[in-house]
C-alpha positions as CSV (number, residue, x, y, z in Angstrom):
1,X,130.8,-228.3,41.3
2,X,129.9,-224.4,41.3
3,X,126.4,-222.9,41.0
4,X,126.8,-221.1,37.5
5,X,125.1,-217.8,37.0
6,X,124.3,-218.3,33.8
7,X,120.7,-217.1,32.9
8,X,117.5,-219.7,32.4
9,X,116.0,-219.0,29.1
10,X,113.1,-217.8,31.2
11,X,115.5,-215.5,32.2
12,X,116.9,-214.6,28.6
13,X,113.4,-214.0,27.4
14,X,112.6,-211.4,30.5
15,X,115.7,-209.7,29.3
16,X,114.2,-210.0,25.8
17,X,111.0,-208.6,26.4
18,X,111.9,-205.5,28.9
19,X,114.0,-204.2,25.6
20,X,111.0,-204.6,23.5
21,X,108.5,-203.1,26.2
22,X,110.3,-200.4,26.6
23,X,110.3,-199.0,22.6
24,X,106.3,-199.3,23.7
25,X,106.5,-196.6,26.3
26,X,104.1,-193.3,25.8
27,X,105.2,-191.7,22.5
28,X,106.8,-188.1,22.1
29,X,109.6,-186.6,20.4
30,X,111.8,-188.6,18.2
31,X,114.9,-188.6,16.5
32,X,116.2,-190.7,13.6
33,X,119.3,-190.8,11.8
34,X,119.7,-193.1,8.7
35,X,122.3,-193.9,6.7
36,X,123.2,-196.6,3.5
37,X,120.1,-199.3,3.4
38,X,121.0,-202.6,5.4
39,X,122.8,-204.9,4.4
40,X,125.5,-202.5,2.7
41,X,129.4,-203.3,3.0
42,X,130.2,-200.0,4.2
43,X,129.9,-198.9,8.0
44,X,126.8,-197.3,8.7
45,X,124.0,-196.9,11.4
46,X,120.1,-195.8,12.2
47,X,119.3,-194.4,15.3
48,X,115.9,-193.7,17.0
49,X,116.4,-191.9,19.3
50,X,112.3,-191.2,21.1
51,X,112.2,-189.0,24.2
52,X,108.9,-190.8,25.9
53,X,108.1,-188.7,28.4
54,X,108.6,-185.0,29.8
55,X,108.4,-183.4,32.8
56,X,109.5,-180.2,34.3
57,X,112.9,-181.1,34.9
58,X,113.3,-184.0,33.2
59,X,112.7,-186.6,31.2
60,X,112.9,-190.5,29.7
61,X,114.4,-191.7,26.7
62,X,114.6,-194.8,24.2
63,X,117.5,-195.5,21.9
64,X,117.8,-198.0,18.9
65,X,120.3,-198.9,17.5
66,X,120.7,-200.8,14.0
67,X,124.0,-201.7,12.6
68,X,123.9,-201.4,8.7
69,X,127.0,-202.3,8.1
70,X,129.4,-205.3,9.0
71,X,129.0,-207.3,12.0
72,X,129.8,-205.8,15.1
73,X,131.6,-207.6,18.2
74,X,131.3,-204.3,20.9
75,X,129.5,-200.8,20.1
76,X,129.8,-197.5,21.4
77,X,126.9,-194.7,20.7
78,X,128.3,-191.2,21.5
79,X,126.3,-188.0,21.0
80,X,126.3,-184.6,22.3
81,X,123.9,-182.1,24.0
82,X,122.9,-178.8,22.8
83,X,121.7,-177.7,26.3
84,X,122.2,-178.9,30.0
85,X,120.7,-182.7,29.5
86,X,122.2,-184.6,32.4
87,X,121.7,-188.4,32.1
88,X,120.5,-189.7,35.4
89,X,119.4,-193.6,35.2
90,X,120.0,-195.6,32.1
91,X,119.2,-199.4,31.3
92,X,120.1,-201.6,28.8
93,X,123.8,-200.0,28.2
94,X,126.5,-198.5,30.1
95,X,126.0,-195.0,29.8
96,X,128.3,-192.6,31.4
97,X,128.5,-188.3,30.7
98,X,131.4,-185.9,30.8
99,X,130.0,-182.0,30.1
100,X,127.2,-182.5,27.2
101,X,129.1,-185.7,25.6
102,X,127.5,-188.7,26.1
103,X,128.6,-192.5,25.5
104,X,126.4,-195.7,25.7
105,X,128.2,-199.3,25.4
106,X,127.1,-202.5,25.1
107,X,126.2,-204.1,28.3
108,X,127.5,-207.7,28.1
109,X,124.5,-209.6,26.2
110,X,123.8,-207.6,23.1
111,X,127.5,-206.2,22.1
112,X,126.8,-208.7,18.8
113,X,125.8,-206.7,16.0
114,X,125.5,-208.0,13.0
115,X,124.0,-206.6,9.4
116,X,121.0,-205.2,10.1
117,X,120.8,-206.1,13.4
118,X,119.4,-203.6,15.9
119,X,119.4,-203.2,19.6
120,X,117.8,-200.9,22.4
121,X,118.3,-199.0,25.5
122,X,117.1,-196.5,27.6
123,X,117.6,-193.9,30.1
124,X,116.1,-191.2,32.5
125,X,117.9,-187.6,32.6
126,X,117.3,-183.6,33.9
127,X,117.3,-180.4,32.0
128,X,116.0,-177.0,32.2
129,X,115.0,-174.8,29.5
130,X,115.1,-176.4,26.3
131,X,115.5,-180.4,25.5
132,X,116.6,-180.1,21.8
133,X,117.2,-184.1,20.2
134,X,120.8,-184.7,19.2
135,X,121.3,-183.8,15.9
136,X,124.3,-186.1,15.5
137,X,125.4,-189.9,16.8
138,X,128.5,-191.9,15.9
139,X,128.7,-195.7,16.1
140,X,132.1,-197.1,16.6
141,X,133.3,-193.6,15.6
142,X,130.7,-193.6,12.3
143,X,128.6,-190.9,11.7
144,X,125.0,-191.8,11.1
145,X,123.0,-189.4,9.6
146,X,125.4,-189.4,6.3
147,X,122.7,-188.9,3.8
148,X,121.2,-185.4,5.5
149,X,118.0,-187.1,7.0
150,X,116.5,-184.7,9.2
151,X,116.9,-186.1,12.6
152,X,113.8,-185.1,14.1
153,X,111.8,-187.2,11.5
154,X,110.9,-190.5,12.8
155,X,112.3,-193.8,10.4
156,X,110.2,-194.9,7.6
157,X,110.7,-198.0,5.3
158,X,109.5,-197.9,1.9
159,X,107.6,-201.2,2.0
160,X,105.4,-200.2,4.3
161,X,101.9,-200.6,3.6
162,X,100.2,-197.1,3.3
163,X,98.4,-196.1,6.4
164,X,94.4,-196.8,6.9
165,X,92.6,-193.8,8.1
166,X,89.8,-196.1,9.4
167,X,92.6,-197.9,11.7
168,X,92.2,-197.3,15.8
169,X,95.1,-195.8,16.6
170,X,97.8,-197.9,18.8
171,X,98.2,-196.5,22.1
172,X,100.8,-197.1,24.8
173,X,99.7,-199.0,28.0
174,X,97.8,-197.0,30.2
175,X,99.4,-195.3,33.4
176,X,99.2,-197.3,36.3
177,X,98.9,-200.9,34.3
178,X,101.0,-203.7,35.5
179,X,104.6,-203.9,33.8
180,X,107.1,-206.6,33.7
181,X,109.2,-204.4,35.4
182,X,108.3,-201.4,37.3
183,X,111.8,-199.8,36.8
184,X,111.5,-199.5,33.1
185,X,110.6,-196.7,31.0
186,X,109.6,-194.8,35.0
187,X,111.7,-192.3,37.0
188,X,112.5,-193.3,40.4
189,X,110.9,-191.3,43.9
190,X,113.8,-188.5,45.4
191,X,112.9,-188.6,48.8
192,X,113.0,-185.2,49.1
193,X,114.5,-186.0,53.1
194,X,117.1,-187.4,52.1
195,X,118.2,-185.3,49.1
196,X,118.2,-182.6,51.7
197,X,120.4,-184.2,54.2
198,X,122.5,-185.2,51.4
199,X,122.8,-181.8,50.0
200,X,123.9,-180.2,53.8
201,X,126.9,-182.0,53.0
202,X,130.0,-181.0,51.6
203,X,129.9,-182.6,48.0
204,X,126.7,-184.0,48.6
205,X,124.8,-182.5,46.0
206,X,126.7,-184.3,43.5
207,X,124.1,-187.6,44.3
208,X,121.4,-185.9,45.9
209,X,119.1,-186.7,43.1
210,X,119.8,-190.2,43.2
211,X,116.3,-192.1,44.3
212,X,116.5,-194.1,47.4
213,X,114.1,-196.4,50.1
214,X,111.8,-195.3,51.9
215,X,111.8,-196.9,55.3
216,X,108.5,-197.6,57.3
217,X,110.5,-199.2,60.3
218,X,107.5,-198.9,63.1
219,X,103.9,-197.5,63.1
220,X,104.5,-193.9,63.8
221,X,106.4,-193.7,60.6
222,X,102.9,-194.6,58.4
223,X,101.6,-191.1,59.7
224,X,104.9,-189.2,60.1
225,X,106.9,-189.1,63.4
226,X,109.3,-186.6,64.7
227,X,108.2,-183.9,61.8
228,X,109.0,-186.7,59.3
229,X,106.7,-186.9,55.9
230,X,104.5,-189.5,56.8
231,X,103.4,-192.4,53.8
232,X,100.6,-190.1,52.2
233,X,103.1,-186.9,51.9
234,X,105.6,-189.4,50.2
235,X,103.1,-190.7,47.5
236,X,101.8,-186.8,47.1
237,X,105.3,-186.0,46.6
238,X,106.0,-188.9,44.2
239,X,102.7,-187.8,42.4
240,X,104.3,-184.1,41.8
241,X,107.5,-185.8,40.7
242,X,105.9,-188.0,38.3
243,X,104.1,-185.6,36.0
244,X,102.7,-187.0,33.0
245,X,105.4,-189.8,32.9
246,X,106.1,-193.0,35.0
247,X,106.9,-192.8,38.4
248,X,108.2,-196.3,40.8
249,X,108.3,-195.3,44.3
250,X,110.4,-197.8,47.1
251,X,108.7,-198.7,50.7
252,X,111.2,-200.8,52.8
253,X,108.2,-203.0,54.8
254,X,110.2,-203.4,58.1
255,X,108.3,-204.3,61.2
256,X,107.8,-207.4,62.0
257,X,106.7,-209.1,65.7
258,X,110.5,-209.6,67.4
259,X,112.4,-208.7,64.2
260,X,116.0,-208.8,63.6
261,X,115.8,-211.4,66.3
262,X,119.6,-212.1,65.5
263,X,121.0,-208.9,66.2
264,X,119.8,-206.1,68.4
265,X,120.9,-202.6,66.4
266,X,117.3,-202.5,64.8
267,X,115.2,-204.2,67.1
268,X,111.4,-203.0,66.6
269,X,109.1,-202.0,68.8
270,X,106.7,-204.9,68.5
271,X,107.1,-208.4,70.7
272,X,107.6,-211.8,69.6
273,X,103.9,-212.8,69.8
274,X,102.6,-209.2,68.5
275,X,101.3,-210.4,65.4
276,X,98.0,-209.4,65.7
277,X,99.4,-205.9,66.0
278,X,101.9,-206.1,63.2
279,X,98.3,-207.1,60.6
280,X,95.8,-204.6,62.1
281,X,98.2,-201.5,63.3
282,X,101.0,-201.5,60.7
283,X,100.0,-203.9,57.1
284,X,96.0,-203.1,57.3
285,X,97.1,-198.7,57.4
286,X,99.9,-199.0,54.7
287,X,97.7,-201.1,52.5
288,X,94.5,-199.0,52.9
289,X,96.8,-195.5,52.1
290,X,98.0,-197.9,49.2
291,X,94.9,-198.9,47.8
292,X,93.5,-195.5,47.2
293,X,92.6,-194.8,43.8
294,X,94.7,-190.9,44.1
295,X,97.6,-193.5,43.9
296,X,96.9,-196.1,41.1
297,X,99.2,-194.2,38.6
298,X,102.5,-195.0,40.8
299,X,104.4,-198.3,40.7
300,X,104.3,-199.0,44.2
301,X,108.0,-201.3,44.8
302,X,107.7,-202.7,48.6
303,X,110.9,-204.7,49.8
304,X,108.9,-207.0,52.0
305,X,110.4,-207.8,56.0
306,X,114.2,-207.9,55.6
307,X,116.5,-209.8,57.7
308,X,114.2,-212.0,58.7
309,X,113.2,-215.5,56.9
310,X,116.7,-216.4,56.6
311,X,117.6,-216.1,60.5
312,X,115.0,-219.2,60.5
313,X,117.2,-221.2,59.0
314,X,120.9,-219.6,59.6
315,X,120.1,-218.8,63.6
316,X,118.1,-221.1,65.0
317,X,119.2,-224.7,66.9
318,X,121.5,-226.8,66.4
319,X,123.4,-224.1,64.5
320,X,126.4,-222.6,66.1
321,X,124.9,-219.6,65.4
322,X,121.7,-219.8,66.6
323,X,120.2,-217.3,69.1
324,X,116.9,-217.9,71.6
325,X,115.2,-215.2,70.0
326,X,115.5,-216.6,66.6
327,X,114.3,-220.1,68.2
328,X,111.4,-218.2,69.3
329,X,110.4,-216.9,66.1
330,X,110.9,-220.5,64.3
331,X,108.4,-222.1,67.3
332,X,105.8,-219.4,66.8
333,X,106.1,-219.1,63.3
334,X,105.5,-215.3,63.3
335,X,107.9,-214.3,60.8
336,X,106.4,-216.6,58.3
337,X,102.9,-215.7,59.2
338,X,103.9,-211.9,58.9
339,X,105.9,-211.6,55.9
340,X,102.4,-214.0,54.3
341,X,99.9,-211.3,55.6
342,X,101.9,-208.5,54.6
343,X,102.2,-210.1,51.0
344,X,99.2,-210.9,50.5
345,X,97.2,-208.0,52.1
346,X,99.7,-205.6,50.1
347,X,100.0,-207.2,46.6
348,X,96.1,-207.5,46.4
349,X,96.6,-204.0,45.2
350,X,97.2,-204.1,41.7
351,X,99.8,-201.3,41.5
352,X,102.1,-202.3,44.2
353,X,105.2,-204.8,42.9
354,X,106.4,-207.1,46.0
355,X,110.0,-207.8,46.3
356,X,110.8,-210.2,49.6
357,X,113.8,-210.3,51.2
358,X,116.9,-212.5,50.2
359,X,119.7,-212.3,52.0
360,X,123.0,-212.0,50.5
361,X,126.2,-214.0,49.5
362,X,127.7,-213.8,52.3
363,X,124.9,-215.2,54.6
364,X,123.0,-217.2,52.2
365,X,125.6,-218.6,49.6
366,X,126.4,-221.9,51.4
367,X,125.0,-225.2,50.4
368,X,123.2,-225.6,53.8
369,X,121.6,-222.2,53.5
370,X,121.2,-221.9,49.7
371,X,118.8,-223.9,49.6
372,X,117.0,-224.4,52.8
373,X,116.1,-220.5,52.5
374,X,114.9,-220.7,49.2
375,X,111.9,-223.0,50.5
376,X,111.1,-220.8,53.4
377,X,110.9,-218.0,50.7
378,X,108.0,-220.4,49.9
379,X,106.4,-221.1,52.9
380,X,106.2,-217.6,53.7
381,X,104.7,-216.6,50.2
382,X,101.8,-218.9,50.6
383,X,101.1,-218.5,54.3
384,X,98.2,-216.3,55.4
385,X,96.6,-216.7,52.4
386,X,99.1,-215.5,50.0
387,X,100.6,-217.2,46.9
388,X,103.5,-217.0,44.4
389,X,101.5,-214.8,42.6
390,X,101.7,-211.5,44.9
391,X,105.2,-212.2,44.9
392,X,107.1,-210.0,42.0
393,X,110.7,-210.7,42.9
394,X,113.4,-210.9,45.1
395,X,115.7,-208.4,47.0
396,X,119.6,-209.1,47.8
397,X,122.1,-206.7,49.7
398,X,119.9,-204.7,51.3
399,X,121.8,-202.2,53.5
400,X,124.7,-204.7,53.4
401,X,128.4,-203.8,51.7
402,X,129.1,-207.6,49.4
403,X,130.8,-206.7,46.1
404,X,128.2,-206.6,42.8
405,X,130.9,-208.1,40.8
406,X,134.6,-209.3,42.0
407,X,136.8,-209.2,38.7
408,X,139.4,-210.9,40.0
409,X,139.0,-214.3,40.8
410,X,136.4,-216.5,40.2
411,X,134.7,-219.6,41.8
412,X,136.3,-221.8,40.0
413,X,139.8,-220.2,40.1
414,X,142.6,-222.3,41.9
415,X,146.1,-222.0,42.7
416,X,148.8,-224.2,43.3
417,X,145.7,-227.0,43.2
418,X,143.9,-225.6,45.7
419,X,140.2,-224.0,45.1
420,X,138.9,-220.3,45.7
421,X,136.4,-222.0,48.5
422,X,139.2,-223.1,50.3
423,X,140.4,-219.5,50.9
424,X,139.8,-217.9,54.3
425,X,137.6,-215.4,52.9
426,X,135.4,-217.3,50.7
427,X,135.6,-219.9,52.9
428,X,133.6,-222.9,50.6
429,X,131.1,-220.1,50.2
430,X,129.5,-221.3,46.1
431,X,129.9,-217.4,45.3
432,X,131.8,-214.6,45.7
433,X,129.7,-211.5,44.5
434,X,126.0,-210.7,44.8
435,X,125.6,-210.7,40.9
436,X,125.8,-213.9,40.7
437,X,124.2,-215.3,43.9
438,X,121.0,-213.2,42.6
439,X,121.0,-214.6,39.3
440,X,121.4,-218.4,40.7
441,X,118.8,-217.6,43.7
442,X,116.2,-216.3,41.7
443,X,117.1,-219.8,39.1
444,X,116.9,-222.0,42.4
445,X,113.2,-219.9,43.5
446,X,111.6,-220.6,39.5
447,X,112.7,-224.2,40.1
448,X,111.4,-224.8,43.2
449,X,107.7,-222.8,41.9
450,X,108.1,-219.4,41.7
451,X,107.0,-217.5,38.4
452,X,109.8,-217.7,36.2
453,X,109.5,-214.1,35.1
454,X,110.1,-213.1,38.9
455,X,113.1,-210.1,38.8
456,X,116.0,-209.2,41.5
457,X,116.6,-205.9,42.7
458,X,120.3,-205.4,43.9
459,X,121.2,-202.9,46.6
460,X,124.2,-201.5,45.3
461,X,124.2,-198.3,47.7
462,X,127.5,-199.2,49.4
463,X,129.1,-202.2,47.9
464,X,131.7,-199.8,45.5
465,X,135.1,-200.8,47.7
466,X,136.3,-197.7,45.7
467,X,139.6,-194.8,46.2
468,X,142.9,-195.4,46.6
469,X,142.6,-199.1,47.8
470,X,140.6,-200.6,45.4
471,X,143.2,-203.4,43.7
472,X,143.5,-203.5,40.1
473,X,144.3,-206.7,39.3
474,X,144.6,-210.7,41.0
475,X,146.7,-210.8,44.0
476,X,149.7,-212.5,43.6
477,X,149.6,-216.5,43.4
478,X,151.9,-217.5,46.3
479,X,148.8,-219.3,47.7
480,X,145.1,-219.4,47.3
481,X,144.9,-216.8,50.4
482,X,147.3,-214.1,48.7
483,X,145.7,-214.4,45.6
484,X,141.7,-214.0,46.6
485,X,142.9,-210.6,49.7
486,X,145.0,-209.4,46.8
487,X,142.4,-209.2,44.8
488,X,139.3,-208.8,46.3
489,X,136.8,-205.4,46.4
490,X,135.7,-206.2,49.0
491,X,137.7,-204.7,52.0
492,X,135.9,-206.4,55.1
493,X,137.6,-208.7,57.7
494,X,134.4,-210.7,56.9
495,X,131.7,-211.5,54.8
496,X,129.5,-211.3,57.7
497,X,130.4,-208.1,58.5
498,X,127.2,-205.6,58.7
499,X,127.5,-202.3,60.5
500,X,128.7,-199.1,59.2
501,X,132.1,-200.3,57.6
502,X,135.1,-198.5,57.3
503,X,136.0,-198.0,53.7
504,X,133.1,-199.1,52.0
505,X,131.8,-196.5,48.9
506,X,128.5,-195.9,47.1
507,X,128.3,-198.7,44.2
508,X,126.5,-198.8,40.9
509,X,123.9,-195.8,40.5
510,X,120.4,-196.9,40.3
511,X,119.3,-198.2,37.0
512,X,116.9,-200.5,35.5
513,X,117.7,-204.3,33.8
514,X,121.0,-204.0,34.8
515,X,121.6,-207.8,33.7
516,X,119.5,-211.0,33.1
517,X,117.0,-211.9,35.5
518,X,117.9,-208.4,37.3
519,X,115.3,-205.8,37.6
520,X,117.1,-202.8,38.8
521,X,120.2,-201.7,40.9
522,X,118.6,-199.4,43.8
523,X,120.0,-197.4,46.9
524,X,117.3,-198.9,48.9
525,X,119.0,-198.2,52.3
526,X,119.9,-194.6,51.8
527,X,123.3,-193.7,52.0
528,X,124.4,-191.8,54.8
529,X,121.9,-193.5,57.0
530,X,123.2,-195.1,60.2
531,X,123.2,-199.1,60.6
532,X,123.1,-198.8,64.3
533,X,125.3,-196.7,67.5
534,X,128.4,-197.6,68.1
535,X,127.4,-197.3,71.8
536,X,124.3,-197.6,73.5
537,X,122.2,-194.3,73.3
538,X,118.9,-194.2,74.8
539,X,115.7,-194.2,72.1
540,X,112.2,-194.3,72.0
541,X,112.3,-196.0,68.2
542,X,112.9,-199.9,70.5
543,X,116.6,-200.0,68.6
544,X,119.3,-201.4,70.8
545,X,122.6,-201.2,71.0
546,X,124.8,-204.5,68.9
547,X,128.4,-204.9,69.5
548,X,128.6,-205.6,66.1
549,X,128.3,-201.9,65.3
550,X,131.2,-200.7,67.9
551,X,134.9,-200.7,66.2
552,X,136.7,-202.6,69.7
553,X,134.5,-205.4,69.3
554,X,136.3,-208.8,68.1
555,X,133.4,-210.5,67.0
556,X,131.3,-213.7,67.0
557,X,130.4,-216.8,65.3
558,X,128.4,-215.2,63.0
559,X,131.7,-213.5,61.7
560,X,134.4,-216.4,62.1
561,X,135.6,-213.8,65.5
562,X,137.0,-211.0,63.1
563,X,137.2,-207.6,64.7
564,X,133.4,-205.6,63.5
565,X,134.9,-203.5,61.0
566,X,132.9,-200.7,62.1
567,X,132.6,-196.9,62.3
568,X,133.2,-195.3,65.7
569,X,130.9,-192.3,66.9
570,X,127.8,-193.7,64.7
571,X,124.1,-192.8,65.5
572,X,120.9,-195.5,66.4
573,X,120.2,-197.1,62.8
574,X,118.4,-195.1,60.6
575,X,120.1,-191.9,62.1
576,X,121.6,-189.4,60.0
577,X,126.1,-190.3,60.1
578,X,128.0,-187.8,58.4
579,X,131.1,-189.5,58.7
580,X,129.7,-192.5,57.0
581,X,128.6,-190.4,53.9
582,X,131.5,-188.7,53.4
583,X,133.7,-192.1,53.1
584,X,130.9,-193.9,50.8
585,X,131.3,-190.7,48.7
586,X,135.2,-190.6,49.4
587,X,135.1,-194.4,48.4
588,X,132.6,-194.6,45.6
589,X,133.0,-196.9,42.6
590,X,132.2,-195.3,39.8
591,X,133.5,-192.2,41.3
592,X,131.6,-189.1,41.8
């Protein structure tokens, strides 16, 4: 009766392609090692190994990988550094680092190796000084390279044809052109704010050069309020950190006419019926600064309006949840209208990649909001004269805490005859993790007319539910409830849980084609950042104060009356919370 996650082929051929597309990135440095020709008995291996772009203090890299000896089931690429190469983002493969040794493994769809089979992956990283290649891999602990090869010489097959000096050379696609997915084969903008509040922190250096959101969350922040970088001093920035590479750089569009109408900790500073505002003060200036030619070489990633579409369908009568401001903004229709504009004013720029907002499991993964929201995804991306078309992909998690992956239990797990959905946490939710609500959302968007090569972006920036508590295997089977809170990541009293929650940790580090049908993992609410005060403090941002976000408060419908789970002493949202950092760091899964 579950939704599986298993990818469409649409999906399988996205992941397909993103592996080819990115062996096409700009050419530069290579490194090969060969070994015994394919389709020998003994163990052997070619790498490529192609640095394809450079930088100052860093750079990008492709990897492939062809297996010429028996079948594989699961490989491992190791290599090791000759200088201080630190790998940063990597797609495509797990890739992890300890001092200058490196390991890359399978990710789950392309562990198969078989005779002659070949494989690719890629990553972003730092250095200073020198960026020698490897001179050495090892595949399943098998030296490649056996036969002396120089590694520096890129692969050639003897039955190639010779080369035509009368052919136009091939070049790589232009900087600026319109990918498949903007976080392949790029780096990802450091907002340079953020890296420095992160780095006043004890520790906090160790993820201070991880990329994160920018968040344009009212009109004074397009030109810079409060001595913040205003929208232009961002892209500049992102220009100096590109270089001659690739560079994606994430806006968070977040101001919509009486937004977050079902919660009051980020309430904007626009009313209800302010739409006319929201398109000529806030959309028309970011999409003008946009659409300046200085900027045509970024990828532009904007997260369009979140928290919004689905309180039209979650929060609105007859639902027990419903609020009057929500019931406002279903009779106006000024969330629809708004999220249209902003779509369709901002994706008429030809570098800018929209992502809309989707919710997340634990809001959006029951059948009566599954989909229901899915259509008024729809309606919102043809309203105000926009269409599928400026619509990219989808976001999920945004600034929330659900799981990526729970391990230990599935959907259609039961004990003693009883069903996962019956359990108090899941609660007949159809899923249990954002992986695989993303993947079966974005299949439920392409069937109902989306483009089926539309990607989701994951925010993974504090969904780790690492340290001391994090359980390591199924809890025990006495009944379906023991055996789902034994075993769950996820430490909430509630899936609907949202502000600043105790034990939470920093998840999966940013990286590109994670999965099928997944574009990237991303930080897009930056770590460290307040979700709202635990207290009302006046502001002059519009933010109010939600008892959600105070740690006495018992709760609400919208949380089956558990007690908020929240931080005491926090900030107004977007606020700098020390406390909070140092537990997602504390917490984090992987580690830091």
């Amino acid at each position: 009766m579950s939704r599986t996650a298993t990818p469409t082929p649409a999906g399988r051929r996205r992941t397909a392609l993103l592996a080819a597309c990115t062996l096409l990135a700009t050419a530069g440095a290579t490194a090969t090692a060969l070994t015994t020709p394919a389709g020998a008995a003994a163990p052997g291996c070619t790498v490529e190994y192609r640095i394809t772009n450079q930088w100052d203090t860093g750079f990008g890299a492709d990897v492939t990988v062809t297996n010429t000896g028996d079948a594989l089931n699961g490989w491992t690429l190791e290599w090791t550094y000759g200088g201080n190469q630190r790998v940063q983002q990597g797609w495509n493969a797990g890739i992890t680092q300890s001092g200058a040794a490196v390991t890359a493994k399978n990710a789950s769809w392309n562990g198969s190796l078989g005779t002659g089979a070949s494989t690719s992956f890629g990553f972003n990283a730092s250095y200073s000084g020198t960026n020698d290649v490897p001179g050495t891999f090892t595949l399943n602990g098998v030296t490649c390279n056996e036969d002396g090869t120089d590694p520096t010489d890129p692969p050639t097959d003897p039955t190639d044809p010779p080369t035509d000096p009368t052919d136009p050379p091939t070049d790589p696609p232009p900087t600026g052109s319109k990918v498949d997915n903007p976080y392949v084969g790029a780096k990802v903008y450091v907002n340079p704010e953020w890296a420095d509040n992160a780095r006043a922190e004890p520790g906090g250096s160790r993820i201070a050069d991880q990329p994160t959101g920018v968040w344009l969350d009212r009109t004074a922040a397009i030109a810079g309020a409060n001595g913040k970088m205003g929208l232009r001093a961002h892209l500049d920035e992102a220009l100096r950190q590109k270089g001659d590479g690739e560079l994606t750089i994430q806006l968070v569009i977040y101001n919509l006419p009486g937004r977050d109408c079902a919660a009051l900790a980020s309430n904007g500073e626009l009313g209800a019926n302010e739409i006319d505002r929201y398109k000529a003060e806030y959309i028309d200036p970011i999409a003008a600064i946009l659409g300046d030619p200085k900027y045509a070489g970024l990828r532009i990633v904007t997260t369009v309006e979140l928290d919004s579409l689905p309180n039209l369908v979650t929060n609105v009568t007859p639902r027990a949840t419903a609020t009057p401001n929500c019931d406002v903004m279903k009779a106006n229709g000024n969330y629809v209208k708004g999220v249209g504009y902003a779509l369709n004013k901002l994706g008429a720029v030809p570098n800018v990649y929209n992502y809309v907002d989707a919710g997340h499991h634990g809001w959006l993964g029951w059948d009566d909001n599954f989909g229901p929201s899915a259509q008024i995804f729809k309606e919102a991306a043809t309203a105000e004269g926009s269409t599928v078309s400026k619509v990219h992909g989808f976001i999920v998690n945004t600034a929330n805490y659900s799981a990526l992956k729970e391990d230990h239990f599935t959907i259609d797990d039961t004990v003693n005859g009883t069903s996962v959905r019956q359990s108090k946490w899941v609660d007949w939710n159809r899923y249990t993790d954002e992986l695989s609500y993303a993947q079966a959302m974005r299949d439920e968007l392409v069937r109902i007319g989306f483009d089926a090569g539309i990607g989701m972006l994951i925010d993974t920036s504090r969904n780790g539910w690492g340290g001391a508590n994090r359980p390591s295997g199924p809890g025990a089977t006495t009944n379906v409830d023991t055996y789902v809170d034994g075993g769950r990541y996820d430490r909430r009293f509630n899936t609907g849980n949202w502000c600043n929650q105790a034990g939470a940790g920093l998840g999966e580090r940013p990286q590109a084609a994670p999965e099928p049908g997944i574009d990237a993992y991303v930080w897009m609410k930056p770590p460290g950042e307040s979700d709202g005060a635990s207290k009302s403090i006046p502001n002059d941002e519009g933010k109010g104060f939600d008892r959600m976000c105070d740690p006495t408060y018992t709760g609400n419908p919208r949380n089956n009356h558990n007690m908020s789970g929240a931080l005491p002493e926090a900030p107004v949202s977007g606020h700098w919370f020390s406390a909070q950092f140092q537990e997602l760091m504390r917490n984090a899964h992987p580690a830091v």
